[in-house]
Structures are given as C-alpha cells and as structure tokens.
N, C-alpha and C positions, 0 to 999 in steps of 0.2 A: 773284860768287855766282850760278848760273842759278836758274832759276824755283823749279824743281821742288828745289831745298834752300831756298830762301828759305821755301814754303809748309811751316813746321813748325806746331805749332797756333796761335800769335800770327799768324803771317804768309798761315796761309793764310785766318784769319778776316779781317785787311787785303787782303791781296794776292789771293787766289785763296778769292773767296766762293760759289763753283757748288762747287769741291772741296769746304767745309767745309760748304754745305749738302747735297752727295753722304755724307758721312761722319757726318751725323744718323742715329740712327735712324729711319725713314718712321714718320708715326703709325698708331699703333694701330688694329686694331680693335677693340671691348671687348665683354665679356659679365660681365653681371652674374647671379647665381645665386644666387637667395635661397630659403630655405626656412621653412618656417611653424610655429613651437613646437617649432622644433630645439632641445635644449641644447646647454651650455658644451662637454660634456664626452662628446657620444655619436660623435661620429667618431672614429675608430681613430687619427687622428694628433693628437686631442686627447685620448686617454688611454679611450676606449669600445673596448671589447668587440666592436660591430658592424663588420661586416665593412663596408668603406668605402674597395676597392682603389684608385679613379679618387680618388678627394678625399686620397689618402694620397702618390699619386703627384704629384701638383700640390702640395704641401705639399715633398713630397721636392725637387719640381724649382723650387722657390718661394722664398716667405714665409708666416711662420706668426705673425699679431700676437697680444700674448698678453693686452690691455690693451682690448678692443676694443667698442663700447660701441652698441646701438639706443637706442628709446624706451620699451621694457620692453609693447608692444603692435602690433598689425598694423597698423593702420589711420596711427597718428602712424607708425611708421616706413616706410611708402609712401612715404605723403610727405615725409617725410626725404632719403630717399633720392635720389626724383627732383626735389625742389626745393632742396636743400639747403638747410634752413631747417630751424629747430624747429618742430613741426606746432602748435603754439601761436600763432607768427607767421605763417601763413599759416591759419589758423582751419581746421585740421584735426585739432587738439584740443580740449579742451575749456574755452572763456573766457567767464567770466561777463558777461551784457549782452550777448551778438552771438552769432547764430548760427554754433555751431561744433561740434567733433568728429566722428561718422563720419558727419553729413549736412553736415556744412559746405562750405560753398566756398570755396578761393583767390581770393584778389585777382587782378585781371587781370594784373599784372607779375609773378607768381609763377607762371612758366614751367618747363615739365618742361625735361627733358636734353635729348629728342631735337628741341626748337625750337633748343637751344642750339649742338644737334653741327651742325644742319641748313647753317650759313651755311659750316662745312668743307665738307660735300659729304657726308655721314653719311648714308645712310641706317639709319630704327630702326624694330623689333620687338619686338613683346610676345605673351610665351608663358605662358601660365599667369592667376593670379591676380591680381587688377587692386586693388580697395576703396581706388581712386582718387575723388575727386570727377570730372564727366567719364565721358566716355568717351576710350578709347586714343587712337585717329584723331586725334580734335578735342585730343588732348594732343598731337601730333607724330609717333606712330608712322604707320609706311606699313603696317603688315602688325600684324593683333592675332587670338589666341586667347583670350577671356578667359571662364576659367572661374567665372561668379558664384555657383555654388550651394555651397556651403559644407560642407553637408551631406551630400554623398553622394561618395564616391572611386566607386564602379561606375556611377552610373548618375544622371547629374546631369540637372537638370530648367531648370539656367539656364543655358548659355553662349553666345558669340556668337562668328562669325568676321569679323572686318573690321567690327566694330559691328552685326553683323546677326545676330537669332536665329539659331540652330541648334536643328534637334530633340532632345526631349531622349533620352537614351543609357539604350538599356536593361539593368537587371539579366539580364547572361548574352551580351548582345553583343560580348566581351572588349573593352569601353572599360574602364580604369583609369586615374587620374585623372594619375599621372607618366609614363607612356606618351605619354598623348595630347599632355600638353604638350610632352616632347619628341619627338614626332611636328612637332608643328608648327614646335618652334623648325630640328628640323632641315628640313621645307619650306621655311622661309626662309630654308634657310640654301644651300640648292640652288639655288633661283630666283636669289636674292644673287649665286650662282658663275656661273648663265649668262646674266643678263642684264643686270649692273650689276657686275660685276667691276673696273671701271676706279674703283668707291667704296669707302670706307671702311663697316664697319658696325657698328651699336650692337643685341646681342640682351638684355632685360631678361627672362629665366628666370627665370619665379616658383611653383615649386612649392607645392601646398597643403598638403603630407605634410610633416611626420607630424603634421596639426593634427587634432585631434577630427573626427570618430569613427575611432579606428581601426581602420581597414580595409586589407585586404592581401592577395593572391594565396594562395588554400591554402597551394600548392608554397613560397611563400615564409614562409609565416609556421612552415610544418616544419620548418623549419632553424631554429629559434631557441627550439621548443617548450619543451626543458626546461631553458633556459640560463639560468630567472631562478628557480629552482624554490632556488635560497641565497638569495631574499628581497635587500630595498635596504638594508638596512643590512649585511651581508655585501659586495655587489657594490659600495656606495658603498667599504667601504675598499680594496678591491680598484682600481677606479679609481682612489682617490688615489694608493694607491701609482707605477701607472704614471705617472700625471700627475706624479711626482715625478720620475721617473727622464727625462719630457722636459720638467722643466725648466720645467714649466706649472703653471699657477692659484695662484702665490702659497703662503705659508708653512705654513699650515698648514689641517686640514680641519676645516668648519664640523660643529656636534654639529646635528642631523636636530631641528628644533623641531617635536615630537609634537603641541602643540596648534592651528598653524596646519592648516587645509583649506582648500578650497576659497575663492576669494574672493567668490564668490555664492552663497548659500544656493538649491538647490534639494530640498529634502526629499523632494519629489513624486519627483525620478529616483533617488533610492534605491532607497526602496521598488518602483520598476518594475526595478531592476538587480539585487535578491534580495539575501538575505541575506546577502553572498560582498562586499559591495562595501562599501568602507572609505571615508570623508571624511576619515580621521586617518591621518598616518604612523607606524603603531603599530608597538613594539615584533615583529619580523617570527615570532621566536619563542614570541610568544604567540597567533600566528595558528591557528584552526583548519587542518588537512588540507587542508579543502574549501577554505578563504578562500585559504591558498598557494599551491591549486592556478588558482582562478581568478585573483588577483591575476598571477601569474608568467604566464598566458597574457595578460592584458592588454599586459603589458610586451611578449612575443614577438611582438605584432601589430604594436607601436610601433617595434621594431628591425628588422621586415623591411621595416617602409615606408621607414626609413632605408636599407635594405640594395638597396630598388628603385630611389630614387632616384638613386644612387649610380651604379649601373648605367645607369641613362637619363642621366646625366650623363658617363658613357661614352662613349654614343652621340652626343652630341651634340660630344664631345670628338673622336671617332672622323672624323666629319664634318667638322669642322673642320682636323684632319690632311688629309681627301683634299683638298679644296679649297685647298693649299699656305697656309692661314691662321692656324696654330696657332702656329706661332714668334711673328709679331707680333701676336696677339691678349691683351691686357690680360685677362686670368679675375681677378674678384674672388666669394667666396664667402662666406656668412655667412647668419647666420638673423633674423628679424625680432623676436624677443623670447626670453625662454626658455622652459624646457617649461614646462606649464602645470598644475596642479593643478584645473583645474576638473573637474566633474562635472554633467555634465546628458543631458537626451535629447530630440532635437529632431529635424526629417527625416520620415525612415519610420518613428519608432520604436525599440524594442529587443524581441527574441524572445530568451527566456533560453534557450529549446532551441536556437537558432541556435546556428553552428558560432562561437565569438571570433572576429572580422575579416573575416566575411561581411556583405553587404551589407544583411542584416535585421537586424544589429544596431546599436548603439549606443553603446559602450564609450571611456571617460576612461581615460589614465594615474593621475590622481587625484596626489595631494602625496606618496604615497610613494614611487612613481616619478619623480616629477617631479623629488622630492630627489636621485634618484640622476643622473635630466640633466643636473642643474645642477650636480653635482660639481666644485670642492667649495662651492658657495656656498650663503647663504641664501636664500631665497623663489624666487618662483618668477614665470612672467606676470601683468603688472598692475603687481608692486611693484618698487618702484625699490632696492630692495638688489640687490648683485650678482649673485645669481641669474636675479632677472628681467631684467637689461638688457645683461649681459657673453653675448658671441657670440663663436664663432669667424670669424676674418676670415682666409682663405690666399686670397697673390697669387701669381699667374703669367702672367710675360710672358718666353719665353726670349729674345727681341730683345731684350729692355729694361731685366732684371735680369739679373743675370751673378750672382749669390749663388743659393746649392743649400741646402734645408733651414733657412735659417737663422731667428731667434726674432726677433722687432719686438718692443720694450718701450713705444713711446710709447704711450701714451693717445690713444685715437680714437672717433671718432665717424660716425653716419650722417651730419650734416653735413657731414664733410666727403670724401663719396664724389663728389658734383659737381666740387668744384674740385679732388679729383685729378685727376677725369675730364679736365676742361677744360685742364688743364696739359698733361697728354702727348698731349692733340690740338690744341692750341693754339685751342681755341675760348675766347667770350669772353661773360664775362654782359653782358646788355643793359643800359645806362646808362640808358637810360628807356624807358618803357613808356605810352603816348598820351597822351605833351606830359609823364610827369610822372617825375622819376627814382624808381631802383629801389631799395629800400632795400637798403643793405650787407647781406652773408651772415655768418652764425656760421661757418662752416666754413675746415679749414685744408687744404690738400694735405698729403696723404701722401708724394707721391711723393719730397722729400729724405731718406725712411725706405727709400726703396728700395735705394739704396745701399748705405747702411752704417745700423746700429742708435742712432740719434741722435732725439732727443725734439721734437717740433715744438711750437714756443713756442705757448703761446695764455692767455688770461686765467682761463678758467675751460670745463667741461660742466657744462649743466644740466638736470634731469629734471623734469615734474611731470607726473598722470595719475591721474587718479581719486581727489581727497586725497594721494597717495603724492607724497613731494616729496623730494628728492638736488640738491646740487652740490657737482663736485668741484673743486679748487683745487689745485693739482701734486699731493701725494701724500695731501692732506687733503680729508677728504669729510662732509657734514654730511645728513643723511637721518631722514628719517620715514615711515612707514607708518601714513596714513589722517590724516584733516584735521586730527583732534584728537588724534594720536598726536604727546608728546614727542621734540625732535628726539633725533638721536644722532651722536657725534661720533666719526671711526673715522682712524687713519694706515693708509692702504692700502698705504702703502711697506713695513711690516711687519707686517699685519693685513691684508689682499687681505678674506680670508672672514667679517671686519665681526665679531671674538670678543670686544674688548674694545671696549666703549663709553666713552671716553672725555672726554665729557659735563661729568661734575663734577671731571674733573682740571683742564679747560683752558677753565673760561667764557669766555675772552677770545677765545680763536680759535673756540669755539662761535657767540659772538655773531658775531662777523667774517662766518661764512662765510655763518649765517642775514643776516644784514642785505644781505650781496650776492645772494643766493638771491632775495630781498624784493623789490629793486631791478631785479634781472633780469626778476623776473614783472613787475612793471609797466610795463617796456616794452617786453617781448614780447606783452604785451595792450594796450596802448597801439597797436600796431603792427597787432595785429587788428581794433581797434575802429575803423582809421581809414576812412572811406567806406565802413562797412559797416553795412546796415542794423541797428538794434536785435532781440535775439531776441523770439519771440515763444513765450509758454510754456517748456515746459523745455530745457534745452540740449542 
C-alpha cells in the first residue's frame, strides 16, 4: 500500500499529520455585530417588514437560531458577551452587599475575549458602543472607537478613539452614529489588510441603533413614512403570519397586554412629548387621527435606523470581501435585549415642531411598538419573559459551515459566544489568574450546532435583573416579573409566547425549577461577593 492510499482520514491523522493539519479549516477571523434594542422579529429574515438586505443574505448563506437568548439589558449583556459569564458573576449586575451593576467592576480573572484570542496571535477591535467596565485598550483591544454618549446619534458629545477624547460632533456635520462606527470598524479593517495581514482578527461591532432616541437620516426615514400608518396590532399579525411561514418564533402569537408601559415612570416626558404620545399599547383603532399619525412616525424613525444599519453592515461586509477575508470570517449577529418600551427624554431635549428623527428631538418606540419588535412575544427590555431576552442570532462562516439558510433549534445563550469563540480558534481560558484559579464558565459552545441542528447539552439558563427573574430547564421555564411578582410556569416546547401559565397545574415542577433558580443565585453571588469590597450605599 504507498503513502498516499494509506493517508485516508484514520491514517492520515497516524501517518501523515502536516496533511491532516493542511485539510483543517485555517481559524477564523471573527466579527461580532451586536445592535442595541433590536427586536426578535424586525429583520426581514426574522419575519419584519424592514428592509434588511445584508442581514437577509448572511442568513441565506448561514444559520438562523431561533431559540437564542441575551440578559434582557445592555449593560449585563456586554458583559456577557465578552466574559462569558452571567453579569451577575462578574458583578456587572446587580448583587446585593457588593458593588455591582452598571458601575461595577470585574474581578481580575474575568477577562475580555480579546486577552483570550491574544496568546493565538489575534489581534482585536472595538467599533461602537462599549458600557463596559474599563476602558477598551486596558480590556485587550489594540484599536477602540467607543462611542459613550447615549443620547445623541447626530452629534455626540462623549466619545474616544484609542481611549482618548474626541471632540464632540456637531449637529449638521453629517456624523451619524452607524456610519461613523462602521467607518472605523472598516479603518481597522484596512490597516488589519496592510499591516498585520500574516494575523488573525477579532472586530466587536457595536451599534447603538436603533436604541432611544430615535433618530435617523431624513432621506431615510422617507421610505418608511407611511408604512406603520395600519397601527401595531394590524402589523403584529402581519408579522406573525410571516414568521410562520419561516418556520420562527414558536406556536403561537402572544395577545398585546394593554396594561403593561413603560418600565419606569417618567410622567415629566409625557407631558414634554404632547398629547400624541401613548405609555399604553392601546387598542390602535381607538387612536385619534393625530395620535396615528404621530405614533406611526415614531415607528418609521425606528425602521430606517434598522434599515441604516443594515446598510453599514454592508459596508463593512463589502470590506471584508476586498481584503480575501470573508470566506473564513466567523459573522455572528444579534441584539443586546429587546425593543424597549421605555419612554423618557434626556440629551438635548425634545422640540414637538422638530421634524420625527432629527436631532432636536427625542422620541421612544413606547410598548406599543415595542410589542410589534418583539413579535411574537410578551414584554419587552428589562423583563425576562421572552420578549425581552430572545434575539436574533445568524452565523456565517462560508469556510466553516457548509449549511445554506438553515434553522438552529438549540437554546443559547450570550454565555456562550466565548467558548464558541474559543473553539474555532483554538484559544484557551486562562486556569488562573495571579496565583489563583479561574472560576469555571456557564457557557457551552455552539459550534457542534453548526453542523447539523442538534441540541447542546447544558443543565439549565438563567436570568435575573431588576426583580425580573427566569430559568429555563430543556423546555421548562419558570419566570416572574418584579421581586414581588408570583412566579410562573410556562412549557416553551409548546407555548414559546409564555400563553398559558401553568403555575397551579404543576406545583411540583413549579417548585423544582424555583428552588434551582434559588440555588443558582446564591452562587452566582456568592461568586461576586468573593474578594470584593462591601457596597457602599445603593447598588
């Protein structure tokens, strides 16, 4: 038998190991692309209306999970993200006794990605939106745009390049806030092609759109003017429909609960937003003329910021092609929470004569929009019902999958986007951290989903966040909204959109899942609380 029949795949992993490491796929380079008060259901290949050609084609040429889970907030799912850990366990949530949530800090061994990709030869980038503890740099990245002002898409008053002010951007000097980020993600990604070519690289794209206030190019929010003018509970069943037909979000659609709004009382931004502006998802046809008219322009501000982004994610796709990096680049996509029902006004203000989506103003989606993002689920940012914490998540890597279009059914989570990561780059989390080991991760790799549509084992997800508390258990999920809200008991295997409570059927598995939910938080705080100073005042 000569060589070259011997090396068949046994022989050539024995016999001929340079062949069978030639016949690996090379790793990756990855980009993550996260967007901020996206819902479940407003990309075009999750069953929206808005046009969303680039995220529709990466779906096509993809994976589309349909199961796929944040921390129902920005700030915990940051840190999610890039520490693979629940923001709880790294006290980037909120834990009683120790300083924690969005001023809190990481323990020292709870390391971002790009410390992790570093020891392959990685270099990593951050474009956008940070509400990291930290700064980028001092996290791992070599190159940071990080845009901190929250408040303004035209003309932001906080951001930094490379950890260093930047002046701020004025209303009318065409900066918008998804431009500029992928402006920079693609600078990195040029410099990347001419000067570091022989590395791998990690981009973390963090969009702030379409998060409060929405704001949006004229030209672009014209195209969407009168497309919301059928009101959200028309357009909700319209979504559903489609969403049925690909085969997304579960059995059936949730009924629009009228008397949830906003999850913080602002009275004061009412009254500054006029008469016109709704805190309730009310019935669409009992809306005045005036209130549909202005409600449905709120929406159009919100669908062309989706529709910009989209486009700048083009661009940065488009860049990716020239520099022969597209084929083995790992694209994962997905939003930080769901849309949001809040209502407030903060920044510059709001001018009611202002044009909807210019930069003097100040306008929410509000809960009855939000209900249509989230299609078809209930609630919305903040609470841990499906609304608020189910995301869209499309992979593509054409080196790495060989499946086109296809549905992912597991259950996932933002913990476990690290040790995907870390798989298909063969990096490794650090066993200890200054004399002391690293505590074990929650998170599981995805990537034996990439394959083929197969469930990856895990014990349980868990949520908590502002009183709002969830965990799920294979197709069993136990949840409550607000500290002193009774739990509730839901099979998502046939109930996704949480319609029957099933509570007083089944005390036994009620109690079950509550008592492990119990158990989990004590030592997810237990894990915060270790070598960290006590808080001091509120948390």
């Amino acid at each position: 038998m000569t060589l070259p029949t011997r090396c068949g795949l046994l022989a050539a992993l024995l016999l001929c190991p340079a062949a069978a490491r030639a016949a690996e796929p090379a790793k990756p380079n990855v980009l993550i692309v996260l967007t901020d008060d996206m819902g479940f259901s407003d990309a075009g290949c999750y069953g929206g209306e808005i046009s969303t050609p680039n995220l529709d084609a990466l779906a096509a040429n993809g994976l589309r999970f349909t199961q796929f889970y944040n921390t129902g907030r920005c700030w915990p799912s940051r840190a999610s993200i890039l520490t693979g850990y629940y923001a709880q366990q790294v006290r980037r949530d909120a834990v009683p006794g120790v300083k924690s949530g969005a001023q809190g800090v990481r323990p020292a061994w709870a390391r971002l990605l790009p410390d992790l990709l570093r020891a392959q030869g990685y270099r990593s980038y951050h474009s956008g939106k940070w509400h990291v503890d930290g700064k980028p740099l001092g996290g791992g990245f070599d190159r940071s745009y990080s845009l901190n002002d929250h408040d303004r898409h035209f003309g932001p008053k906080q951001h930094t390049e490379d950890d260093k002010p930047v002046p701020p951007a004025a209303p009318g000097d065409g900066y918008y806030s998804s431009t500029a980020i992928a402006d920079h993600a693609i600078k990195c990604l040029k410099e990347h092609a001419e000067k570091h070519a022989d590395k791998r690289f990690f981009e973390y794209l963090a969009f702030t759109a379409p998060h409060f206030p929405v704001q949006a190019p004229a030209e672009d929010v014209a195209k969407y003017r009168k497309l919301y003018l059928d009101g959200w509970d028309a357009l909700r069943d319209v979504r559903w429909k489609r969403l049925q037909e690909l085969k997304l979000g579960g059995g059936s659609l949730s009924p629009i609960e009228r008397e949830v709004g906003p999850p913080y009382p602002f009275p004061d931004a009412i009254k500054k937003l006029g008469p016109n502006e709704l805190n309730r998802p009310l019935v669409w046809k009992d809306l005045t003329a005036e209130q549909r008219e202005f409600q449905a322009g709120k929406m159009a501000v919100h669908a062309a910021m989706v529709d910009r982004l989209d486009r700048e994610i083009g661009r940065v796709i488009a860049q990716l092609r020239a520099m022969n990096a597209l084929d083995n680049t790992l694209i994962m996509f997905l939003s930080d929470n769901g849309a949001t029902a809040e209502i407030m006004v903060r920044g510059d203000g709001h001018d009611p004569a202002a044009e909807p989506g210019s930069a003097a103003t100040f306008l929410s989606i509000g809960p009855g929009w939000a209900s249509l993002c989230n299609t078809p689920f209930r609630r919305h940012k903040s609470w841990v019902h499906e609304g608020g914490i189910s995301t869209p998540l499309i992979v593509s890597w054409p080196k790495g999958i060989s499946a086109k279009g296809e549905l992912r059914h597991t259950p996932g989570h933002l913990i476990d986007i690290v040790p995907t990561v870390l798989e298909v780059t063969g990096a490794k989390r650090f066993e200890a951290w200054e004399g002391q080991p690293v505590p074990a991760a929650p998170g599981k790799s995805l990537a034996p989903a990439f394959a083929k549509d197969v469930t990856v084992a895990r014990d349980s997800l868990w949520w908590q966040h502002e009183g709002n508390r969830a965990l799920r258990v294979g197709d069993w999920k136990v949840v409550a909204a607000g500290k002193d809200a009774a739990w509730e008991l839901y099979d998502l295997g046939t109930d996704r959109s949480e319609t029957k409570n099933l509570a007083a059927d089944k005390p036994e598995k009620l109690r079950e899942l509550v008592d492990r939910w119990t158990k989990e938080t004590e030592a997810y705080a237990a894990l915060a609380k270790k070598d960290a100073p006590p808080a001091k005042g509120k948390e």
